[in-house]
N, C-alpha and C positions, 0 to 999 in steps of 0.2 A: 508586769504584763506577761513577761514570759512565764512565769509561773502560774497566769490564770489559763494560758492558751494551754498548756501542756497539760492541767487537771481537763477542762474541756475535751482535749484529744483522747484524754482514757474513757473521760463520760461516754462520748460517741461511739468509740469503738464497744465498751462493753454494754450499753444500751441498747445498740444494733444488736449486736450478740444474742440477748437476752428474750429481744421480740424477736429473733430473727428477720430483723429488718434489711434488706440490703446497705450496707454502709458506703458504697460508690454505684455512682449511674455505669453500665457500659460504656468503655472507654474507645471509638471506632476506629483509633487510631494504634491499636495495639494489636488488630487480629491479624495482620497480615505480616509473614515472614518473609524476607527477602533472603536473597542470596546477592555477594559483590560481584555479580559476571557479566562479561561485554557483551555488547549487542552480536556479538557474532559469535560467542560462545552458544548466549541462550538459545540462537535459532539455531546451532547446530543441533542443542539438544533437542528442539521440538521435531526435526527434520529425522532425526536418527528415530525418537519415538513413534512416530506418525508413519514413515513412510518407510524405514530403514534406510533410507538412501544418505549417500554421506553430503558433507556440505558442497563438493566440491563438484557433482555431477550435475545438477540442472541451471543456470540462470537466476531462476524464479522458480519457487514452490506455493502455490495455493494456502500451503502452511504455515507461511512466513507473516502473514496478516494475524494466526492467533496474539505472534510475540507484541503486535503492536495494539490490538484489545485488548489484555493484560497491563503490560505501562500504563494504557488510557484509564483503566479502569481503580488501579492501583495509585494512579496520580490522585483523583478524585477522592477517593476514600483515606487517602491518606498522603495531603498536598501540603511539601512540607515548606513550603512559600508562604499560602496563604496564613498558614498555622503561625506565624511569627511576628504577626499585626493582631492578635486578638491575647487578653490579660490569662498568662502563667495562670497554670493549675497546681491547687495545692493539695497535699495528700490530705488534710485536716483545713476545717473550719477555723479562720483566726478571728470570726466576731463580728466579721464586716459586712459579710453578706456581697461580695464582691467578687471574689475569686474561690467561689463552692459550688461550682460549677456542678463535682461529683456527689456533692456533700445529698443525703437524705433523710437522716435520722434527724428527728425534730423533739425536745425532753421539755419540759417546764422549767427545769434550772438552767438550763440550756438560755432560753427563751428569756426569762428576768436577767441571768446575765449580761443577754445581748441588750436588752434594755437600759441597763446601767451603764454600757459603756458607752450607749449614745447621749444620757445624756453626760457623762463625763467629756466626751469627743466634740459635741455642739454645745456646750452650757458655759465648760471652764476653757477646756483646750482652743477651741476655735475663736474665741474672743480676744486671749492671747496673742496666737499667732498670727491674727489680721495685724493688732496693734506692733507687731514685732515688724511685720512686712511691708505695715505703713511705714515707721519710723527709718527702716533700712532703706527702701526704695528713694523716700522724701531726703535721706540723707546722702543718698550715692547723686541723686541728680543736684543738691545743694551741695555738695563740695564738689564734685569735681567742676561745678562753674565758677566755683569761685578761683580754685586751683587752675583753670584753663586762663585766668585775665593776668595769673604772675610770668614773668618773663623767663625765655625758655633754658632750661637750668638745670644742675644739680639738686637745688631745692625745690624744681617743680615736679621734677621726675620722684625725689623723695617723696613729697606731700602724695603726689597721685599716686605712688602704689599703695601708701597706706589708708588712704582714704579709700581705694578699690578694696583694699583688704579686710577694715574693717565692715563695709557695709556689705560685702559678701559673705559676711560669716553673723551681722546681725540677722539677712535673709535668708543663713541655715539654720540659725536658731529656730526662725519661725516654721518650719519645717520638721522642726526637732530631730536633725539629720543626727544620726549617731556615725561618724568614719571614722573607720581604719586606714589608714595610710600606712604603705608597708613600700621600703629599699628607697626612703628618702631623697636619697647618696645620688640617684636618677632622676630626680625631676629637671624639665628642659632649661635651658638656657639660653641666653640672647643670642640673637642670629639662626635661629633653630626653628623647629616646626611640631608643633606636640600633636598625635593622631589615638583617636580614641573611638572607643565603641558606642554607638550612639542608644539613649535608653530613652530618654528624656529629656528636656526642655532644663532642668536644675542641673545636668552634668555640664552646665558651664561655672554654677555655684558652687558645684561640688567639688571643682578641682581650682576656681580660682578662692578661694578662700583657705588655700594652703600654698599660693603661688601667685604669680602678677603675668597675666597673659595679656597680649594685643589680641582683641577678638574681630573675626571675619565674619559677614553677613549684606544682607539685604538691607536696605533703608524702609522703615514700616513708617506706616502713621499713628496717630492719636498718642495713647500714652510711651508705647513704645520707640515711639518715632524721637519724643521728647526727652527719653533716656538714652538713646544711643547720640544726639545731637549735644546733651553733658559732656557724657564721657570721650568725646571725640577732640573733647577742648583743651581735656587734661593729658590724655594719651590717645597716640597715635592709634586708633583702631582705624582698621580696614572694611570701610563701608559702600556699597556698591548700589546705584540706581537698579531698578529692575531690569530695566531695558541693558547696563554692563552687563549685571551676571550671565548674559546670554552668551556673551563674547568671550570665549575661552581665552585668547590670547591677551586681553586686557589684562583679566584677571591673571593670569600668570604672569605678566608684567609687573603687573602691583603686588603681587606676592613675593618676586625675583627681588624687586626695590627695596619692600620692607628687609628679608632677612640679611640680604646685603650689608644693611647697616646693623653691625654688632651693637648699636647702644641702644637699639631698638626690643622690645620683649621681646619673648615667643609665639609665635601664633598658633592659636589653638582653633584647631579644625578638627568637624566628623565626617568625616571621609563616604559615609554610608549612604548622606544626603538626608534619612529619615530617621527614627524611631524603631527600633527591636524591642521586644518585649524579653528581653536580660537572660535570652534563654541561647542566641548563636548571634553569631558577626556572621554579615552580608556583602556582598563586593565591595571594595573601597573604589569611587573616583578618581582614576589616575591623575588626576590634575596638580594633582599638590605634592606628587611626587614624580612630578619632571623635572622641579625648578634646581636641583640638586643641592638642595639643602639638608644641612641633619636632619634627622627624624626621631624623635622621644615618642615610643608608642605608650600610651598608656590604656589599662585595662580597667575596666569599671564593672562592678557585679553587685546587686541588690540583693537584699533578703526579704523576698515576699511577704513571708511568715507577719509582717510587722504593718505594711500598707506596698502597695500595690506600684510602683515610681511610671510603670510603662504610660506614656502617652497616646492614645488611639487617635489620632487626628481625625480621621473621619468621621469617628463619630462622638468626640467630647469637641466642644471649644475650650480656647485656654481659662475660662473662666469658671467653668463647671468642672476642666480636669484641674487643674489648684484649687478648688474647692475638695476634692475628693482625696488629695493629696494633705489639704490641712486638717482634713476630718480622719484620717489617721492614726493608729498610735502611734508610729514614728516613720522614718526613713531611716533603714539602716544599709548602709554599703561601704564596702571595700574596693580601695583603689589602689593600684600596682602601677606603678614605675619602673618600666624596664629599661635596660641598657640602651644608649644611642643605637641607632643603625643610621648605615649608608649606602648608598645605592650604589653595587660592582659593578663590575669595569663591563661585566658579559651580561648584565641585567639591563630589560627595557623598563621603563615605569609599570606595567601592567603587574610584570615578574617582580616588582620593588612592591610593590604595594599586598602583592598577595604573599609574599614572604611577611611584610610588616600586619598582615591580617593575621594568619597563621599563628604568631607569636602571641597577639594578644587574645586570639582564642583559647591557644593553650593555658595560658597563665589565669585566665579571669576563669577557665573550666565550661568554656560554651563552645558551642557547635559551631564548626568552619563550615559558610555555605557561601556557593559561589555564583548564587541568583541574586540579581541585581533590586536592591530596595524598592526601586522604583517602580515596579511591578504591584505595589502598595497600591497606585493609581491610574497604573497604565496596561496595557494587554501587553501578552507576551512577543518581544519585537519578532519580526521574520527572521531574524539571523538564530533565533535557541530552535526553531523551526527545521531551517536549511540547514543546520547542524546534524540533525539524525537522521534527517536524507541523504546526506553525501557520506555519512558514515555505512546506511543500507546500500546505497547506491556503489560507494567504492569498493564496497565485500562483493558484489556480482562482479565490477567491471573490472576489478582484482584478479578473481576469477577467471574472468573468461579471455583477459590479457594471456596469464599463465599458460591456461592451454593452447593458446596460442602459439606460443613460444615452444612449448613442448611440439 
């Protein structure tokens, strides 16, 4: 496959070439240059430019509204929030028709290509991997119920990890996940808390089918409902009513309890709360790093090139985004295991959490942002608001304290 996508890439480019075709659409997120300077830098400079007068002479400059038309106009054209909910662009066409957003050269061989590999992806691959996803699914809810009636033991706790493990790794089959796993020597431990970057719905597959996690969440209904109510017989997962997850302090109870007990797994949480699209990590939810347990960060990154892993909740359901997932060529990702951390002695959870953000940015090679996921489906709270006011606001009354004093 990699070797048809990468003839493709030459066809494109020298086909374009040849018509002189444009080979990418306008990209609006590339025309605008930034500079890293403070809000009270830029308005010095607009104030020096406009009026020569320096920062420190008037209160208020009639001028100081350009700096905040510019941010507004600038956010818009290039919002790098909203940008982080919608599927990764790729420099080239991988076949799909998914993520070619820029793509615009269109060939005949091109075009029968694309042909062939759907029906390879709907004809042979997709028939497969339902059957592969039946068999794992049907098998993870039929043993661990069996495994939940034997009494509680060394030998249940054996049976249930390997029965979690192998059916989590029949439903990366079906997926035809390719992973890397890299610094092994690090993955978590009992009594501990593993924190990861959220991409997808399968990065609980992805990393427990090299591992035996306790997993945290919501109680669902239908078929989901019926798989988490298996696995809860066999091993302790941590499963919360709708109406708990409301309740922070609950929840941090029943988290403090589980890692308490060392003979318990690790619990694996995404801290993020949603879906990024494998390009930056987003604020982590301090909650799961108040209870002062270990913390195993781990870093997850996909390879586009191959099928597309981002989940859009808005606007796929899980039925139609696993349909687009098994129509695929494959899933290909690399997962990092970094060193424990702990929360110091001068650090609050907020400072804990975006240390352990940090780190797993760097290592997976995405962007550290420190806008809250949530914003996926929610308007910007008042407090990112009141934020750049009291910052405008304290450069005047800064000011005019000062001369005061003088």
């Amino acid at each position: 496959v990699l070797s048809v996508l990468q003839w493709a890439t030459l066809r494109i480019e020298r086909g374009a070439k040849e018509k002189n075709h444009p080979l990418y659409k306008p990209y609006v997120n590339g025309i605008i240059a930034k500079e890293p300077m403070s809000l009270e830098e830029e308005i010095k400079e607009i104030r020096r430019s406009g009026s020569g007068k320096a920062l420190d002479a008037p209160e208020f400059e009639l001028s100081d509204i350009f700096y905040f038309c510019r941010k507004g106009i600038e956010t818009i054209m290039d919002d790098e929030v909203t940008k982080r909910f919608s599927a990764e662009e790729l420099e080239s066409w991988n076949l799909l028709s998914r993520t070619n957003y820029n793509f615009q050269y269109i060939s005949l061989r091109l075009t029968v290509l694309w042909g062939l590999g759907v029906l390879i992806r709907y004809c042979f691959l997709l028939p497969l991997r339902i059957a592969l996803a039946f068999t794992g699914i049907s098998l993870l809810v039929t043993g661990t119920t069996v495994v939940g009636y034997l009494p509680n033991g060394r030998c249940k706790d054996f049976l249930s990890k390997h029965v979690h493990l192998m059916c989590y790794r029949i439903c990366v089959r079906a997926l035809t996940a390719i992973i890397t796993y890299h610094d092994r020597e690090n993955r978590p431990r009992n009594g501990g808390i593993c924190v990861a970057n959220h991409t997808s719905p399968i990065d609980v597959i992805i990393l427990a089918s090299d591992g035996y996690y306790a997993m945290v969440g919501q109680i669902h209904g239908g078929l989901m409902g019926v798989i988490q109510r298996a696995m809860v017989k066999a091993c302790p997962h941590v499963w919360f009513e709708r109406s708990e997850v409301k309740d922070r302090h609950l929840v941090a109870r029943r988290l403090t309890e589980h890692v308490q007990d060392k003979s318990k797994l690790p619990i694996l949480i995404f801290p993020e709360g949603t879906c990024i699209n494998n390009t930056s990590v987003m604020m982590f939810k301090k909650g799961s790093f108040e209870i002062g347990a270990t913390v195993y960060p781990v870093a997850i990154k996909y390879d586009p090139q191959f099928g597309d892993a981002f989940w859009n909740s808005s606007k796929y359901g899980m039925v139609t985004y696993l349909l687009r997932m098994m129509t695929s060529w494959a899933i290909v990702c690399s997962v990092w295991y970094l060193p424990p951390m702990t929360r110091q002695p001068e650090e609050d959870a907020v400072q804990f959490a975006n240390r352990v953000k940090s780190a797993i940015a760097r290592q997976g090679g995405l962007v550290d942002l420190l806008w809250d996921g949530g914003l996926k489906r929610e308007k910007v709270k008042d407090a990112f608001k009141e934020e750049q006011q009291k910052l405008y606001s304290k450069m005047i009354v800064g000011n005019h304290e000062d001369r005061s004093r003088s």
